[in-house]
N, C-alpha and C positions, 0 to 999 in steps of 0.2 A: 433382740434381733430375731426373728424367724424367718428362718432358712426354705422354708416350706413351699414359697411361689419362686425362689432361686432352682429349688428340685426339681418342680415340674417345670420348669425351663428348659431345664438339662434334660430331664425326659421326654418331653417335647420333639426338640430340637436334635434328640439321640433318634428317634423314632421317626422324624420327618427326614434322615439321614439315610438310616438303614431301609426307608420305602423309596427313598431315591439313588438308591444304591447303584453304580451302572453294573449290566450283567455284558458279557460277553459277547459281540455280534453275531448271530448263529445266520443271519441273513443271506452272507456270501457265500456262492456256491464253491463246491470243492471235490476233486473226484476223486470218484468211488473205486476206480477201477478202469483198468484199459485191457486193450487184448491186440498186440501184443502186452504184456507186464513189463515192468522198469527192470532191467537184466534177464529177461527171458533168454534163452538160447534154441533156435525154431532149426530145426530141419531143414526148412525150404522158408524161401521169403512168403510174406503173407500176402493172401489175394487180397482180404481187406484188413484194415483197422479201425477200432471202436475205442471213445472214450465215452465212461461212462459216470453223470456228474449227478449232486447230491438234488438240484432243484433242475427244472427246464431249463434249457438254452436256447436260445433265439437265434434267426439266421438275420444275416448270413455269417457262417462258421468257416474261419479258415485253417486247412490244416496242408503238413508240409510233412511229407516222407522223403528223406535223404540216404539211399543207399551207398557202400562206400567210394562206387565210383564218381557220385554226385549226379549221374543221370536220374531225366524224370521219368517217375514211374507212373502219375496219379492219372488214374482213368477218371474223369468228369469232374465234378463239384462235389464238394461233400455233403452229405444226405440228415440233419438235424430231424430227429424224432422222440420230440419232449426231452428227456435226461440224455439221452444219447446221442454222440455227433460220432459218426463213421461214411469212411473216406475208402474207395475202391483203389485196390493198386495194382497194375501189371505184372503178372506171373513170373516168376522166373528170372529174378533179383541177382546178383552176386554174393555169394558167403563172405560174410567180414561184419562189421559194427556199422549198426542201420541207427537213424536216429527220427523220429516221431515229434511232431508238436502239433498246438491245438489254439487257436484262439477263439471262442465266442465268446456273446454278451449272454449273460445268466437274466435270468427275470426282473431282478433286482434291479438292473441296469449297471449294474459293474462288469468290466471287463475280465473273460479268466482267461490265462495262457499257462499251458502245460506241454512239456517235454519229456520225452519217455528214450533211455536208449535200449536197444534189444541187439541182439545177435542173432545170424543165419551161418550154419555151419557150412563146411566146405563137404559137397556130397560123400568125399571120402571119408569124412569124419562121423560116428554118429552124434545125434543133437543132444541125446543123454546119456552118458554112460553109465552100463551096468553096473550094478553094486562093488560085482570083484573088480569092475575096470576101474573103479576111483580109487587115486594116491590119498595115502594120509594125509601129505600139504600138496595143496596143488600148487604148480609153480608160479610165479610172479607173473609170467606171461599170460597167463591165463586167465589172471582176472578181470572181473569188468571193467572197463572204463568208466570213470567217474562220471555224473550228467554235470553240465554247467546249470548251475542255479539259473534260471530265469526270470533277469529284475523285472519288477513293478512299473508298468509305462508310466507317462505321464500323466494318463488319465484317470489312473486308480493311483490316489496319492494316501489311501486306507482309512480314510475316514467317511462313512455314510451320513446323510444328512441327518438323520436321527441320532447317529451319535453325536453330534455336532450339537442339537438340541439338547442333549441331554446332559451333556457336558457343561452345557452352557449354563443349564438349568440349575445343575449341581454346585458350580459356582456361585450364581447369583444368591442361593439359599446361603450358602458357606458365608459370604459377605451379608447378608441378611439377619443370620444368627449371632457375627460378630458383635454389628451394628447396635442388636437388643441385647445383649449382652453387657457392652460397655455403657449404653442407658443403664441401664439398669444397676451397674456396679457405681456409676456416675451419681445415680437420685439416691444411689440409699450412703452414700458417703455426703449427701447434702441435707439430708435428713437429720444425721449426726451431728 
């Protein structure tokens, strides 16, 4: 019996594995960064807002500021420049829990949506408290409000065509390997 063309099989077929290994989609865009930030607490409501994402985003880009009386704030259309989409908004907001979102198409041609909640203090209040003015626990009331997750539309069901490929690819090899495998285990028990 020599084992020796069964080993480079397995090496082979270990090797043709680990080179079709899938790696991680890095393609999808994702942001970097907003301004307001997710729990920010502002002073004054903001003139504008910015999100700012990992690849270019394409227009047209929609976004929705909802302050807490649910009047519209947004001056014009929003303004997409490469990685960044920012959205103009009317001065002089109401204090309470403001909420921010974002929909463009990234290069890739997937769709992103992003939600941000922030807070505008009440002018009596300041927006950050001095060191000696913060409680050891702050109270229940105070904290942020949660953001609601924001599902995945219909049209981003998270798979990119490439992974689709590759997946596909990955299998087809997987059933390939079995295939020669069981030949193989098959001719050398007929040999016997």
């Amino acid at each position: 019996m020599r084992p020796l063309p069964l080993l480079r099989l397995l090496a082979a077929t270990a090797l043709t594995l680990l080179v079709l290994q899938p790696v991680p989609a890095a393609a999808h865009a994702g942001l970097v960064g907003s301004d307001p930030e997710e729990g920010e607490r502002l002073a004054e409501a903001p003139s504008v807002v910015t999100f700012e994402f990992t690849e270019a985003m394409s227009e047209p880009a929609y976004v929705a500021v909802t302050p807490p009386d649910g009047s519209d704030v947004l001056v014009g259309a929003p303004v997409v420049d490469g990685t960044t989409v920012r959205q103009e908004v009317r001065p002089g907001g109401p204090a309470g829990a403001w909420t921010t979102a974002v929909r463009a198409v990234s290069a890739d041609g997937h769709p992103v949506t992003v939600e941000i909640a922030f807070s505008v203090a009440d002018s009596a209040q300041p927006a950050e408290p001095t060191a000696s003015a913060v409680p050891a626990e702050p109270p229940a009331s105070e904290e942020p409000e949660p953001t609601t997750p924001v599902e995945p539309s219909a049209e981003d069901d998270g798979w990119s065509t490439t992974e689709v490929v590759v997946a596909a690819a990955i299998g087809a090899g997987a059933v390939a390997v079995a295939v020669a495998a069981a030949l193989v285990v098959r001719r050398r028990r007929a040999v016997r």
